[in-house]
C-alpha positions as MATLAB code, in Angstrom:
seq = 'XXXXXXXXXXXXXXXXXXXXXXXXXXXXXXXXXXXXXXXXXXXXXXXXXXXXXXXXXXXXXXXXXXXXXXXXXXXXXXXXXXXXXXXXXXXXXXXXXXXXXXXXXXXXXXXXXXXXXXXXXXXXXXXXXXXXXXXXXXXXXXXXXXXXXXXXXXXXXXXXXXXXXXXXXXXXXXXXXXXXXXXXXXXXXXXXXXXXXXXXXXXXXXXXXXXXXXXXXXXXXXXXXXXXXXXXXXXXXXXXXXXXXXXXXXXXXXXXXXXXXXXXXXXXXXXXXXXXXXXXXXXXXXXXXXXXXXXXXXXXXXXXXXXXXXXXXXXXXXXXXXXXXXXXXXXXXXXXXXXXXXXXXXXXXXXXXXXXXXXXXXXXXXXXXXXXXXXXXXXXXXXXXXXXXXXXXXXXXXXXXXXXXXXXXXXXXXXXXXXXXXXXXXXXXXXXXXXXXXXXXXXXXXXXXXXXXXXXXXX';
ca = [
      44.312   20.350   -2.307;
      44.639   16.661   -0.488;
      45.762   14.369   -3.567;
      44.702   10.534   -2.652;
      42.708    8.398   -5.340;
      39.799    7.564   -3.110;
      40.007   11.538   -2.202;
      39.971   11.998   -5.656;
      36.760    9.280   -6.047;
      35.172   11.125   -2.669;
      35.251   14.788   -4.534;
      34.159   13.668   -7.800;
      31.028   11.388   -6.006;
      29.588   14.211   -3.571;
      30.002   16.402   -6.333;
      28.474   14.227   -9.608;
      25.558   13.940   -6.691;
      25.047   16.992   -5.238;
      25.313   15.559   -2.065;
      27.223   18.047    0.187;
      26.167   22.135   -0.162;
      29.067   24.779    0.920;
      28.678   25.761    4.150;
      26.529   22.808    5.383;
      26.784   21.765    8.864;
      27.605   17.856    8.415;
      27.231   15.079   11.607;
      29.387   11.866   10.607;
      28.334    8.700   12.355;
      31.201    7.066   13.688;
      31.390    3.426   14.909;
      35.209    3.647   15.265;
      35.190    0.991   12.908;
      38.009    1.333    9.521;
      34.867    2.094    7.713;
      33.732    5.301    9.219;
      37.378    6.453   10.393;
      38.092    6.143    7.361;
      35.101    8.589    5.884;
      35.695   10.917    9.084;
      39.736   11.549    7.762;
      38.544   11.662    4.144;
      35.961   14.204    4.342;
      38.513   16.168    7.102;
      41.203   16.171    4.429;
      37.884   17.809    1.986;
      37.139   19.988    4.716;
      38.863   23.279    3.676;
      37.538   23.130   -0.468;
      34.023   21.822    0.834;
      33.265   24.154    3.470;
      31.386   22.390    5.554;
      31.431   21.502    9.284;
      31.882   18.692   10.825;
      30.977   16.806   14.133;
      31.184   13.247   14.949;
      27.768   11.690   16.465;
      28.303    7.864   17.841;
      25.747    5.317   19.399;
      26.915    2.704   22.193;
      24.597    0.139   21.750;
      26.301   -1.726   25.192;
      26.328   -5.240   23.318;
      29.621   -6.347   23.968;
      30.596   -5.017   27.231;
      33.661   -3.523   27.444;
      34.868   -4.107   24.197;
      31.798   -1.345   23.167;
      32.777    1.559   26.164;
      36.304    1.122   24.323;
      34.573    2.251   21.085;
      33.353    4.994   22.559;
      36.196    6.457   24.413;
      38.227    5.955   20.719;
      35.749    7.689   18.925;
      35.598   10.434   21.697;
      39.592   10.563   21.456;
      39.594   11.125   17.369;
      37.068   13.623   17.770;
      39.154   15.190   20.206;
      42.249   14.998   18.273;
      40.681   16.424   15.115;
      39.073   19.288   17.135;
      35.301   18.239   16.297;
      32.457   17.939   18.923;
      31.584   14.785   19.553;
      27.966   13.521   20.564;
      27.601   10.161   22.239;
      24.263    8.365   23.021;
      24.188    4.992   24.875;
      20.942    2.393   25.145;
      20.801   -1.234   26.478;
      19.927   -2.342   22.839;
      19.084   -5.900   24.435;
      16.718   -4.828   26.994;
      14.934   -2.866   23.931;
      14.736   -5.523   21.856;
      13.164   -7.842   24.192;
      10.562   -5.401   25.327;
       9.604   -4.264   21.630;
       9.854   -7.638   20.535;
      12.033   -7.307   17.559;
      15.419   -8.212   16.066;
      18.574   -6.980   17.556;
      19.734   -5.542   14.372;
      16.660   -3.735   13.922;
      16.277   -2.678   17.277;
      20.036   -1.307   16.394;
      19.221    0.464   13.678;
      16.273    2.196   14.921;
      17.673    3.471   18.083;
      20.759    4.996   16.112;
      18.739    6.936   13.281;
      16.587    8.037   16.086;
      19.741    9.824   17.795;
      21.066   11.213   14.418;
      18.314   12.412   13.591;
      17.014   13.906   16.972;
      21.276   15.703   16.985;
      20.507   16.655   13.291;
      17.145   18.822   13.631;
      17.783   19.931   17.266;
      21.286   21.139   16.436;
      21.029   22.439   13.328;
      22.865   20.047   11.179;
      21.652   19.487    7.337;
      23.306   16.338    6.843;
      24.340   12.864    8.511;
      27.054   10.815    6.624;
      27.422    7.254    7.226;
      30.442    4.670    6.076;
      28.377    2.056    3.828;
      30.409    1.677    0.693;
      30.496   -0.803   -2.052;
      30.492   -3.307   -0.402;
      27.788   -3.278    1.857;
      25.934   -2.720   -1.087;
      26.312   -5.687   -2.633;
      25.750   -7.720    0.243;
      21.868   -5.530    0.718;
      21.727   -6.238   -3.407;
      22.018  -10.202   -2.662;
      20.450  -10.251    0.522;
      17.255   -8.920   -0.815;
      17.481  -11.020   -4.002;
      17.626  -14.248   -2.310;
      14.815  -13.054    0.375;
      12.556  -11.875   -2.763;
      12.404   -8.726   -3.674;
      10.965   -5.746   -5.673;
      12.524   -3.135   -7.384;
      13.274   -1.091   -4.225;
      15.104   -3.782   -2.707;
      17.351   -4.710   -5.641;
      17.936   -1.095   -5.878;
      20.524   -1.501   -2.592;
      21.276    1.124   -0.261;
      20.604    4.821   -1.669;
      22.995    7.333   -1.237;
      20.765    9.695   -0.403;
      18.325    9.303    1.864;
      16.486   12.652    1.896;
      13.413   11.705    4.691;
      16.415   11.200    6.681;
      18.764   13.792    5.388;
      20.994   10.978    5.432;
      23.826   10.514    2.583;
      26.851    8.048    1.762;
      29.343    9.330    0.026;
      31.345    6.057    0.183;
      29.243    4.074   -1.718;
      31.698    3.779   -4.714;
      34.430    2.733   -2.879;
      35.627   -1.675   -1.803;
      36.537   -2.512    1.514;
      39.618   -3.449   -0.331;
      40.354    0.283   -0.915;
      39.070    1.760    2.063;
      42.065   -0.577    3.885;
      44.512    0.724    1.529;
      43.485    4.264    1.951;
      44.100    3.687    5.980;
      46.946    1.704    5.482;
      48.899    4.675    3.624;
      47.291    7.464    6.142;
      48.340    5.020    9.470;
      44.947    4.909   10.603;
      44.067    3.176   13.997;
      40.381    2.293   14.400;
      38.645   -0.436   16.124;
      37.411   -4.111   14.953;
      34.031   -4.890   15.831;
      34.067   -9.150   17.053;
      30.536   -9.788   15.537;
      32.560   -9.025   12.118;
      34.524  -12.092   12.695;
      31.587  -14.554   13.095;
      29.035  -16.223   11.105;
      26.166  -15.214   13.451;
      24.685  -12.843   11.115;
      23.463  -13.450    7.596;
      25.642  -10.607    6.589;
      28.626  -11.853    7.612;
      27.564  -15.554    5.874;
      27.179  -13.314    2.608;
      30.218  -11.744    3.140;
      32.813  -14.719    4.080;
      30.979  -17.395    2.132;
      28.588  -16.548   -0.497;
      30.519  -13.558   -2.414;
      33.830  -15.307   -2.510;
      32.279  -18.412   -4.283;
      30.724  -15.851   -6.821;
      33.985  -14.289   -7.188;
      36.370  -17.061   -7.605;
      33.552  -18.544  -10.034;
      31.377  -16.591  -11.795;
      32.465  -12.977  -11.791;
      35.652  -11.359   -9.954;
      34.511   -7.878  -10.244;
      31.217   -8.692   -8.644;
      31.127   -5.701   -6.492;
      31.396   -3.181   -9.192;
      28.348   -5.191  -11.476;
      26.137   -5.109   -8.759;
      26.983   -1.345   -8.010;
      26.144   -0.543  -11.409;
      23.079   -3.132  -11.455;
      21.819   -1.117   -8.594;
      21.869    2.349  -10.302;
      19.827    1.199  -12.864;
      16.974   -0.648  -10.418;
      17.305    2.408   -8.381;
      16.547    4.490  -11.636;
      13.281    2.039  -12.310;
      12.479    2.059   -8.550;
      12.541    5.866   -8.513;
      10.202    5.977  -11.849;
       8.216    3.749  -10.085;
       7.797    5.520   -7.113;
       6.934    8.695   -9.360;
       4.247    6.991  -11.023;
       2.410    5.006   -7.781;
       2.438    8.574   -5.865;
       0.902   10.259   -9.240;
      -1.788    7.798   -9.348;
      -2.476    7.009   -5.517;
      -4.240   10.100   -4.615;
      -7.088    8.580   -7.121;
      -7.070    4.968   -5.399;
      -7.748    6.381   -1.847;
     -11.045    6.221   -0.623;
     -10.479    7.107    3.073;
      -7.238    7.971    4.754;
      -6.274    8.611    8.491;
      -3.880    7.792   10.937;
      -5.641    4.297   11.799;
      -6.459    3.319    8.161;
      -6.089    3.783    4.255;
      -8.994    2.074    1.762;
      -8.043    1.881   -1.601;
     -10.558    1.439   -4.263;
      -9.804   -2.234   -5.837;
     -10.451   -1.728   -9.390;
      -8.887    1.181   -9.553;
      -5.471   -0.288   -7.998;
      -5.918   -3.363  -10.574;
      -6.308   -1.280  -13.392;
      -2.555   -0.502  -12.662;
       0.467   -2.600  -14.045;
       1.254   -5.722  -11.732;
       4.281   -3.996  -10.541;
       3.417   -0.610   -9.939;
       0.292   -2.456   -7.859;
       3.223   -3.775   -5.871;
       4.967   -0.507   -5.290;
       1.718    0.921   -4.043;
       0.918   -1.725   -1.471;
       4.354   -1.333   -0.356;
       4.312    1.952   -0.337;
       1.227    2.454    1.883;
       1.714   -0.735    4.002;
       5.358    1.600    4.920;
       2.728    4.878    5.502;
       0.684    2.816    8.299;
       3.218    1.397   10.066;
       6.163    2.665    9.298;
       7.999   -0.315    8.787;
       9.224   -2.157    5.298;
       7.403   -4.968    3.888;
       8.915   -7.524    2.417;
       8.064   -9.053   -1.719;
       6.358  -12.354   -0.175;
       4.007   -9.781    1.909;
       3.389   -7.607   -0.589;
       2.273  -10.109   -3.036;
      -0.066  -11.658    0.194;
      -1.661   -8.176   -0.152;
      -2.288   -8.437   -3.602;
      -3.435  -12.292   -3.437;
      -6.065  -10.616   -0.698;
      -7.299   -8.051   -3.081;
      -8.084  -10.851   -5.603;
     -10.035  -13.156   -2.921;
     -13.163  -12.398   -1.593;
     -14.550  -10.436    0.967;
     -12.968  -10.812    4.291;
      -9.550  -12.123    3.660;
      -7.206  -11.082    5.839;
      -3.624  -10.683    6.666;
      -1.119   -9.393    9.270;
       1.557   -6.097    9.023;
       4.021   -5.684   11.028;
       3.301   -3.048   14.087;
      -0.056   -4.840   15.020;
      -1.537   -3.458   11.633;
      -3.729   -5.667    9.499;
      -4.745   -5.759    5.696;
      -8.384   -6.621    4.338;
     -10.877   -7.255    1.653;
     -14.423   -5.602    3.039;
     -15.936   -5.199   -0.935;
     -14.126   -3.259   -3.364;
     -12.033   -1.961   -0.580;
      -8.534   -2.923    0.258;
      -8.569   -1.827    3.960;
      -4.944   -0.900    5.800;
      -5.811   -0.671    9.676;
      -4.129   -1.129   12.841;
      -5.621   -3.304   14.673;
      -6.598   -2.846   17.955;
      -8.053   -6.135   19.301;
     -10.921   -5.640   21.210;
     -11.618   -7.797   24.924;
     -14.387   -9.600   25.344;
     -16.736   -7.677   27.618;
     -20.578   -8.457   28.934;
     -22.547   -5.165   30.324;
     -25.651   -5.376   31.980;
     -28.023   -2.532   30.986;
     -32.071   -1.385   31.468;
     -34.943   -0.376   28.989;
     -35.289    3.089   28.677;
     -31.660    4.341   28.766;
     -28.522    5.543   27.209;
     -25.018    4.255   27.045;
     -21.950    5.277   26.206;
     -18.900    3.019   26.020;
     -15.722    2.900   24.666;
     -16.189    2.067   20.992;
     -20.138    2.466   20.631;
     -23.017    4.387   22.005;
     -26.723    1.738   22.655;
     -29.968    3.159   24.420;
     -33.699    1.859   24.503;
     -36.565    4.314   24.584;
     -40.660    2.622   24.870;
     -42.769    4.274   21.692;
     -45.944    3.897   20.524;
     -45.263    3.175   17.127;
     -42.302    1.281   15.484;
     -41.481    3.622   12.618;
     -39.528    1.543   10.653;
     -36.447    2.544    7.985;
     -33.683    1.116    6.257;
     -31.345    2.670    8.652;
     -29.307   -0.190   10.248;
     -28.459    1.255   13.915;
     -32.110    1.386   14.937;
     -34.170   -1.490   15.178;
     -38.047   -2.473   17.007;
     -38.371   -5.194   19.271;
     -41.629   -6.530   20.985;
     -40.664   -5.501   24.624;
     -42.923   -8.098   26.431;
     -41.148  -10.808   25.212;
     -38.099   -9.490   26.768;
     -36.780  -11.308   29.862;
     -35.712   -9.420   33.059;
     -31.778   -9.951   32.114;
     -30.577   -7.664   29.032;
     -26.948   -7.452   28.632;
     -24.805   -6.395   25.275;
     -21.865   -8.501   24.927;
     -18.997   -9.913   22.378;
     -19.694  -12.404   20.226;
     -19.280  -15.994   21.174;
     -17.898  -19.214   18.811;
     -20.812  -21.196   19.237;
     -23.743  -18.474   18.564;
     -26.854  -18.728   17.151;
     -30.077  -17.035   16.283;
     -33.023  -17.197   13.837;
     -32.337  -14.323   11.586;
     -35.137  -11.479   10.725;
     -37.363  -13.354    8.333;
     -36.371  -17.230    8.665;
     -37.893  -19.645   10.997;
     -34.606  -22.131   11.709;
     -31.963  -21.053   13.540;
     -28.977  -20.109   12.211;
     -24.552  -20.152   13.526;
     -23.327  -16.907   13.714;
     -20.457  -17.842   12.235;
     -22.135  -18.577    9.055;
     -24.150  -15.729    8.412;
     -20.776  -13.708    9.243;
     -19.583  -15.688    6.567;
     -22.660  -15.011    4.335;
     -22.860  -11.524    5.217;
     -18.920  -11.264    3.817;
     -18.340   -9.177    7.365;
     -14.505   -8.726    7.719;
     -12.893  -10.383   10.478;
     -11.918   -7.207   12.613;
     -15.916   -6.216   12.557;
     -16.811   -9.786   14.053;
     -15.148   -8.944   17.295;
     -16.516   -5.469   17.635;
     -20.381   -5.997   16.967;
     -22.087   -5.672   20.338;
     -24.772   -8.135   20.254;
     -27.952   -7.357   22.595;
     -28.609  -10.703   24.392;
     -32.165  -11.217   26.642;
     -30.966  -13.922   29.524;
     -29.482  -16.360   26.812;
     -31.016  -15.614   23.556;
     -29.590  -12.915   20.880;
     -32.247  -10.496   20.269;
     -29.984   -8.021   18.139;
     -26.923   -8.053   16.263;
     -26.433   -4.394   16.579;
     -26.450   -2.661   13.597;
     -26.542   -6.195   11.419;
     -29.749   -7.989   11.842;
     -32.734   -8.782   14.485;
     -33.776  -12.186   15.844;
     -37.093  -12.886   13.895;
     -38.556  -14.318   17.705;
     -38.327  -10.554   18.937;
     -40.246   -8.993   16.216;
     -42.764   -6.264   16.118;
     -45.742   -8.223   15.181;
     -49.354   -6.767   14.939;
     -50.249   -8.487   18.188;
     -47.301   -6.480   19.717;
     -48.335   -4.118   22.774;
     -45.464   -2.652   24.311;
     -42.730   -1.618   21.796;
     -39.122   -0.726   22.434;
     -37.278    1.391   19.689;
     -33.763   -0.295   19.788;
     -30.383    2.491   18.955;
     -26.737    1.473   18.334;
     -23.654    4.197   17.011;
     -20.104    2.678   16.710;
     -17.465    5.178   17.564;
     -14.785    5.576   15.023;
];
């Protein structure tokens, strides 16, 4: 049995944890970095008394050159020389970035996990390690205090990420001791230039901000905000149990497009499990993390009135439309103009329209039909987007009367302003489909010639 005390620290973690099963078929991500050569000797010397199996899995994100096909053909040669496979996936993380419009580090991130995780379920593998150890921690446990955070962020980086089958067994251990350990074992591994710089806010926590705490407030900082972190991640994972207990009764309508939650129900809840659930199902839409300032936009929203709106991140949007709370993604719609005829049916892309002549106008309260006076419509009928300066005389006024404003009065969200088709005779609205008529093109009992009026949105 291997006797090293980080060896020692490595057994006792995976095991106080449960994270590594006998037998388990284990892919460690390997930057060629100290940090994961490091973890890929440790867990080779734990090999024989865990038995698992190992492979090494490592991404070349081709951002500096040469300098990252010479990580790549070191990782390839330790794999090699510890007689594992070795899986390599390459990507022009710039070119990705650009085109997706999001941060290198992000961009990063998401194309590695994707590769892990595509070798991990294709291959077989239960588990992916990764190197992040104390310190990394620390620096996530800062970052997202100074940025503003919840619970979840304060709670650093889990060990166990099981929607990833991802775990990190180095978590307890300082950079400080993970160079010993490869001092004593003559490890050779590879350092990574961006380390070296103060381009990243990482690397300003790391060479600037910690020190200072260090040499002045508290030397053993890494260790106090490893255990601060178990505890938020203790109150982040009660949290979570609670929000998902309680969620299923908030949820008015769910799909893949949109959640509603019911607003008094959701503010019936503690302030900060409201948070976690506005998190929670912001990250269920789009997939991507909010951050504290946006999640307490969202909750600003579902204290304003009707209509307030904000932005998520993948094109997603968040709304007040009543006593809903509306997630969507948001699809913008163009402006179009169609020309159509009495006495037919239409089918576009979001919304079905058609005219048919009757003798009567039954009228209803249902809000996609309507009855217009047909001879007082001109020989140009189109159905078109709404424009800023619109205006009409509303069913049952005699002044006219901005579109804008009776959006406004009407408390119609600001997604459903773009989408309402409005029927339009030369230059004058006659119908805002589905909303109101145009009191000029009313069935009045001098009225001859009547046209029953039809609009259906698609969902």
């Amino acid at each position: 049995m291997p006797k090293h005390p980080l060896l020692d620290n490595l057994r006792n973690f995976l095991h106080r944890y449960k994270l590594l099963t006998r037998g388990e078929k284990v892919l460690v991500a390997v930057s060629g970095g100290i940090d994961s050569i490091v973890l890929l000797h440790a867990l080779r010397e734990l090999k024989p008394e865990l038995s698992i199996e190992l492979a090494v899995a490592h991404f070349n994100h081709q951002l500096r050159g040469d300098e990252s096909d010479e990580d790549e053909k070191f990782v390839r040669a330790r794999a090699e020389e510890y007689g594992f496979e070795c899986y390599v996936e390459r990507a022009n993380t710039q070119v990705v970035s650009e085109a997706n419009k999001r941060s290198i580090q992000e961009t990063a991130r998401d194309l590695r996990y994707h590769f892990f995780t595509t070798l991990r379920t294709s291959l077989g593998f239960q588990k992916i390690v990764t190197a992040h150890h104390a310190n990394d921690n620390a620096e996530t446990v800062l970052f997202n205090l100074f940025r503003g955070s919840g619970v979840q962020g304060l709670s650093g980086i889990p060990m166990h990420r099981k929607d990833l089958a991802v775990i990190r067994p180095l978590l307890f251990a300082t950079r400080e001791e993970i160079a010993l350990y490869a001092k004593e074992f003559q490890l050779s591994f590879r350092e990574d230039s961006s380390n070296v710089t103060l381009d990243y806010t990482r690397n300003f926590l790391r060479k600037d901000v910690i020190p200072l705490i260090q040499e002045n407030i508290n030397p053993n900082l890494i260790a106090t905000l490893r255990r601060s972190s178990d505890i938020f991640d203790q109150a982040e994972d009660y949290v979570r149990t609670e929000a998902l207990n309680v969620l299923p009764q908030m949820i008015l309508r769910r799909s893949p497009n949109e959640i509603a939650l019911n607003i008094n129900a959701l503010h019936n809840k503690p302030v900060f499990l409201q948070e976690y659930i506005v998190q929670h199902v912001a990250h269920e839409l789009t997939s991507t993390e909010i951050d504290f300032s946006s999640v307490r936009g969202i909750l600003n929203i579902s204290n304003s009135d009707t209509g307030a709106t904000s932005s998520l991140a993948q094109g997603a949007v968040c709304y007040r439309n009543r006593n809903e709370l509306i997630f969507k993604k948001h699809y913008p719609s163009k402006p179009y103009r169609h020309s159509i005829h009495l006495n037919k049916q239409y089918d576009f892309e979001y919304f079905h329209f058609g005219s048919t002549t009757v003798t009567n106008a039954e009228f209803s309260n249902d809000p996609k039909t309507e009855f217009v006076d047909a001879s007082l419509l001109g020989n140009e009928l189109a159905l078109r987007t709404w424009d800023e300066g619109d205006a009409f005389v509303p069913l049952g006024m005699k002044e006219k009367k901005k579109v804008s404003d009776y959006f406004i009065d009407e408390k119609i969200p600001l997604l459903e302003k773009h989408t309402i088709p409005f029927l339009i005779s030369v230059n004058d609205i006659v119908w805002i489909c589905g909303k109101r008529l145009d009191d000029r093109y009313k069935v009045t009992p001098q009225t001859t010639r009547i046209v029953r009026l039809e609009y259906y949105p698609r969902t």
